[in-house]
C-alpha positions as CSV (number, residue, x, y, z in Angstrom):
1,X,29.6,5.1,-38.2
2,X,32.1,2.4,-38.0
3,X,32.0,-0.4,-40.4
4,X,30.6,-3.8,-38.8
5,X,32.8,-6.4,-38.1
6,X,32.8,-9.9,-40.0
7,X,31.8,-11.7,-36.8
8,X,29.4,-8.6,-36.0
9,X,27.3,-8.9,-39.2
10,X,27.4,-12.6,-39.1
11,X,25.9,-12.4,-35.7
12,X,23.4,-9.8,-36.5
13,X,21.8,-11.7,-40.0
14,X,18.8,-12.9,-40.0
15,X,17.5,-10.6,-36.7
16,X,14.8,-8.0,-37.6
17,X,15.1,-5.6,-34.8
18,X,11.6,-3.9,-35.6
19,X,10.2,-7.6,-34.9
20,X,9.0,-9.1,-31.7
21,X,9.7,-12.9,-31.6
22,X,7.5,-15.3,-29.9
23,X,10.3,-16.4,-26.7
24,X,10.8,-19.8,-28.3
25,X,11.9,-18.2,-31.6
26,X,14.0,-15.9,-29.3
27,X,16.0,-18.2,-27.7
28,X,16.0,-20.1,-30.4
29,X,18.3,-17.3,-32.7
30,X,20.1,-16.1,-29.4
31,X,21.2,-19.3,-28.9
32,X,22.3,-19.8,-33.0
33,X,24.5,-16.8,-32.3
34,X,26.2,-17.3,-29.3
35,X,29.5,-18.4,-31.0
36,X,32.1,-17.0,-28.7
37,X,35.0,-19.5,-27.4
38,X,33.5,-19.2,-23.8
39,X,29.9,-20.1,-22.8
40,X,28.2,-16.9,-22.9
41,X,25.3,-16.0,-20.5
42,X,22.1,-15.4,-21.6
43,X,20.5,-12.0,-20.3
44,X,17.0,-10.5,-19.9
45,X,16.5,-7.1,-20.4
46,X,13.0,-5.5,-19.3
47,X,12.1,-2.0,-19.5
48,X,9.1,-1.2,-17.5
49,X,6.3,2.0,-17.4
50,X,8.1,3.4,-14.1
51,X,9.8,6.0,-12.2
52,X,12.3,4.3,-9.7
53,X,13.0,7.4,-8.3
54,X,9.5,7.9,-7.0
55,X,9.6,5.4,-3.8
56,X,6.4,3.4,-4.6
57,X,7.3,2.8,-8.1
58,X,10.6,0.6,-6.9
59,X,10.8,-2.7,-8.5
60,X,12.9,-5.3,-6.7
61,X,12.9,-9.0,-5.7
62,X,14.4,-12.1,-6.1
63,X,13.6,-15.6,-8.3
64,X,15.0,-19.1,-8.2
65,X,15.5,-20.0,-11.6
66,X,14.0,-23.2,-12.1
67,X,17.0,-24.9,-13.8
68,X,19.9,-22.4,-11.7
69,X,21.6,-19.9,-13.3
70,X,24.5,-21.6,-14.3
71,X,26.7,-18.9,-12.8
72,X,29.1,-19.8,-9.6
73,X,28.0,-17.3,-7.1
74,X,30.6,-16.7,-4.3
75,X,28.2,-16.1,-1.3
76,X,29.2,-14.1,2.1
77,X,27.4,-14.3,5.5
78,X,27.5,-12.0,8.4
79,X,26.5,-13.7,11.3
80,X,27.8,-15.3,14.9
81,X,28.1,-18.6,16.7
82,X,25.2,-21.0,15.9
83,X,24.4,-19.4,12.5
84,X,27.3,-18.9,11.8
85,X,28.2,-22.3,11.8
86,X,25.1,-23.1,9.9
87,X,25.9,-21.0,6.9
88,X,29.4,-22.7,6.8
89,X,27.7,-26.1,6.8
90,X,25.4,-24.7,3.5
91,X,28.3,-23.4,1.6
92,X,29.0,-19.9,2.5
93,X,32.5,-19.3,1.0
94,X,33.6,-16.3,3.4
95,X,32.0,-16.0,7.1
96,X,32.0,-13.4,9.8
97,X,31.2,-10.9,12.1
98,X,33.4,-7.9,13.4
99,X,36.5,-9.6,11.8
100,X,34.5,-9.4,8.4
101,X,33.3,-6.2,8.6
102,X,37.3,-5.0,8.7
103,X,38.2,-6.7,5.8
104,X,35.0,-5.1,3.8
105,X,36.0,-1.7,4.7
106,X,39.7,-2.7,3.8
107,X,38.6,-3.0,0.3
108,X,38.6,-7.1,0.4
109,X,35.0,-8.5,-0.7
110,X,35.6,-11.7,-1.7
111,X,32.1,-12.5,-2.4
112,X,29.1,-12.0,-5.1
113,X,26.3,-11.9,-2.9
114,X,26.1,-10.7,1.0
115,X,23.7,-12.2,3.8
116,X,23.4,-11.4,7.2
117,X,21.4,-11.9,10.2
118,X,19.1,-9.1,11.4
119,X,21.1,-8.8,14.8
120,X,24.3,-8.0,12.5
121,X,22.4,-5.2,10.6
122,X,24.0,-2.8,13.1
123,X,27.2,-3.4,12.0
124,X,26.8,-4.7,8.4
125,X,25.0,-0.6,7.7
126,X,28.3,0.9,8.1
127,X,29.3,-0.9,5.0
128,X,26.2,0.8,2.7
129,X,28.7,2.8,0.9
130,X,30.8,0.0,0.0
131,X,28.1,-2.8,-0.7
132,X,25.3,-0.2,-1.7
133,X,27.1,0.3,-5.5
134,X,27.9,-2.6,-5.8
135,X,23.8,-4.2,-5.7
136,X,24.8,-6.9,-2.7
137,X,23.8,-5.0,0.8
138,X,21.7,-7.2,2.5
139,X,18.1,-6.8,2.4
140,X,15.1,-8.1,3.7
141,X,13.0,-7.2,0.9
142,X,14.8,-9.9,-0.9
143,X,15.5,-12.3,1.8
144,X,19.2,-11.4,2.3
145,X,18.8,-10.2,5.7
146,X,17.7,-13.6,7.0
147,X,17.7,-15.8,10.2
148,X,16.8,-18.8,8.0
149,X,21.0,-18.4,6.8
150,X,21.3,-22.1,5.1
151,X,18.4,-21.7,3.4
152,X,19.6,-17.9,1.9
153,X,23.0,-19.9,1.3
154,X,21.4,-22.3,-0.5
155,X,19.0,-20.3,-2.5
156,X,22.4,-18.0,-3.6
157,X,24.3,-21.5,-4.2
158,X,21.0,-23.2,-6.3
159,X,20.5,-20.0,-8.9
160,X,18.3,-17.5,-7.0
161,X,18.5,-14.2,-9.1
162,X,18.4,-10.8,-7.0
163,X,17.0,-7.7,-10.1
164,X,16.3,-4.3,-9.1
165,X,15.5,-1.5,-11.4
166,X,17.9,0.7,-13.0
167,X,17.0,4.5,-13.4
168,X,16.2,4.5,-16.6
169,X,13.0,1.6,-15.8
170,X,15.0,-1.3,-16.7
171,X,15.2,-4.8,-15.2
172,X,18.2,-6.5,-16.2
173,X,19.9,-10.2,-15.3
174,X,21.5,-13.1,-16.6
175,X,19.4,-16.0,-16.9
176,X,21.2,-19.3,-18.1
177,X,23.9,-19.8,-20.1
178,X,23.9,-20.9,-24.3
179,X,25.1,-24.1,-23.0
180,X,21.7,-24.7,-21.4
181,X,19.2,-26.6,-23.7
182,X,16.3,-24.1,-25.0
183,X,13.3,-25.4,-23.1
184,X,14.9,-25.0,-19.9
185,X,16.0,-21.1,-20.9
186,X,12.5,-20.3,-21.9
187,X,11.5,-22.1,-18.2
188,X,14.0,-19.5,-16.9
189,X,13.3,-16.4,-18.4
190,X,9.2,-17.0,-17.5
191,X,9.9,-17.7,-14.3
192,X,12.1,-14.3,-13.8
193,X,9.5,-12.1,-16.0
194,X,6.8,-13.5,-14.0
195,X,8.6,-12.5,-10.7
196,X,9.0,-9.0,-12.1
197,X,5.4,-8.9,-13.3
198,X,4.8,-10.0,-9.9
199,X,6.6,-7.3,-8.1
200,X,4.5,-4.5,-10.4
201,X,4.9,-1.3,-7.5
202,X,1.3,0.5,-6.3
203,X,2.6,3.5,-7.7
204,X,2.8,2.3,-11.4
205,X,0.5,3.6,-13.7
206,X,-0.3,2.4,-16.9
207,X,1.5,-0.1,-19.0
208,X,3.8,-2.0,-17.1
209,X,6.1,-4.4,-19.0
210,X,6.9,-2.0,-22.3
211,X,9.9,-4.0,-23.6
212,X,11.6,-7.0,-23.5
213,X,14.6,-8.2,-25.4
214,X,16.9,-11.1,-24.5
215,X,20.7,-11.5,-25.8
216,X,23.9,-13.4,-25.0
217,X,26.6,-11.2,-23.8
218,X,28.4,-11.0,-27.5
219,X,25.4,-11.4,-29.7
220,X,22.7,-9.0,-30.7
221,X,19.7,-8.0,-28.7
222,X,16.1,-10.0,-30.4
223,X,12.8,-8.4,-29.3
224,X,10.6,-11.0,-27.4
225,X,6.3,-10.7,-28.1
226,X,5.5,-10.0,-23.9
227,X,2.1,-11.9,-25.2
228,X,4.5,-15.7,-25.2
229,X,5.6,-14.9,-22.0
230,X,2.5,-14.0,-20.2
231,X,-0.4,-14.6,-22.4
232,X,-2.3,-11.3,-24.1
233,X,-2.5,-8.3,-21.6
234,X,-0.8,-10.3,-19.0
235,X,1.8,-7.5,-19.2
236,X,-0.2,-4.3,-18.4
């Protein structure tokens, strides 16, 4: 094994990674080692008692962080005339219809997360192979295949958070940035563990929430007690 950087081991001091930390504590020392010369983002990682492969054991949704995400999101709309014009007037960066659908397939996606109208659908499926990998086809399931277009705008713009969950059972997402003072990171990561506690699937069985560990994208993972963020067996 490599020896640890400086920097690395610096980081890493003072974390026991057998220990779960109440959240406050948690954010607390993620925060202490977020010491890169950009404003890091602070991430979630949740691995849950499921099988995403089995069909009713799919977790996703979407969560408006209560204090935003702090992350710019780019936002494209599908849609025509009236609603069209209304997503403009919300903030859409990139708008279209047939025209936008070209570009897409021409390899130009200039935007982080995709809305449409349900009349675009039609057209907007032919792009699954293209969105689909990249987590941003529109979906109703999380209110990205929407007639209400200023108010999906908006939601994207104001720090709404799609998650879905990865093969392997995890729930992963960047919730605030170090910048951000601690109470209002420990606001954000309840809010998105409660949405995913929220979006528990009929088909899991057994414990639900297994793991939870948050981290700023250079620092070192800290183990969070589930019983701070959802009071004792909250998580099963």
């Amino acid at each position: 094994m490599a020896n640890l950087g400086k920097r690395t081991k610096s980081i890493r001091e003072g974390v026991d990674a057998s220990k779960a930390y109440s959240i406050e504590e948690a954010v607390k020392m993620v925060k202490a080692r977020a010491k890169a010369k950009f404003d890091e983002t602070i991430e979630i990682a949740m691995n849950l008692g499921i099988d995403p492969t089995h069909a009713d054991q799919m977790v996703r949704g979407v969560v408006t962080l209560p204090n935003g995400s702090g992350r710019t999101l780019r936002v494209g709309v599908f849609a025509r005339g009236a609603k069209a014009e209304e997503a403009k007037a919300a903030g859409a960066d990139v708008v279209g219809a047939e025209d936008l659908v070209e570009k897409v397939q021409g390899g130009q996606i200039d935007f982080d997360r995709c809305i449409a109208t349900p009349d675009m659908m039609p057209l907007v499926g032919r792009l699954g192979k293209v969105l689909g990998p990249r987590g941003i086809m529109p979906n109703p399931k999380v209110g990205t295949v929407t007639m209400d277009v200023a108010g999906a705008v908006k939601g994207a713009k104001g720090g709404s958070v799609e998650f879905r969950a990865e093969k392997a059972g995890i729930v992963q997402a960047g919730v605030g940035k170090a910048s951000f003072s601690e109470d209002k990171l420990v606001e954000n990561i309840k809010a998105f563990a409660d949405a995913v506690q929220k979006a528990k699937p009929p088909g899991a069985k057994g414990h639900y929430i297994n793991r939870v560990a948050v981290s700023s994208t250079m620092g070192p993972g800290v183990k969070v007690d589930t019983g701070s963020l959802f009071g004792t067996g909250a998580a099963n």
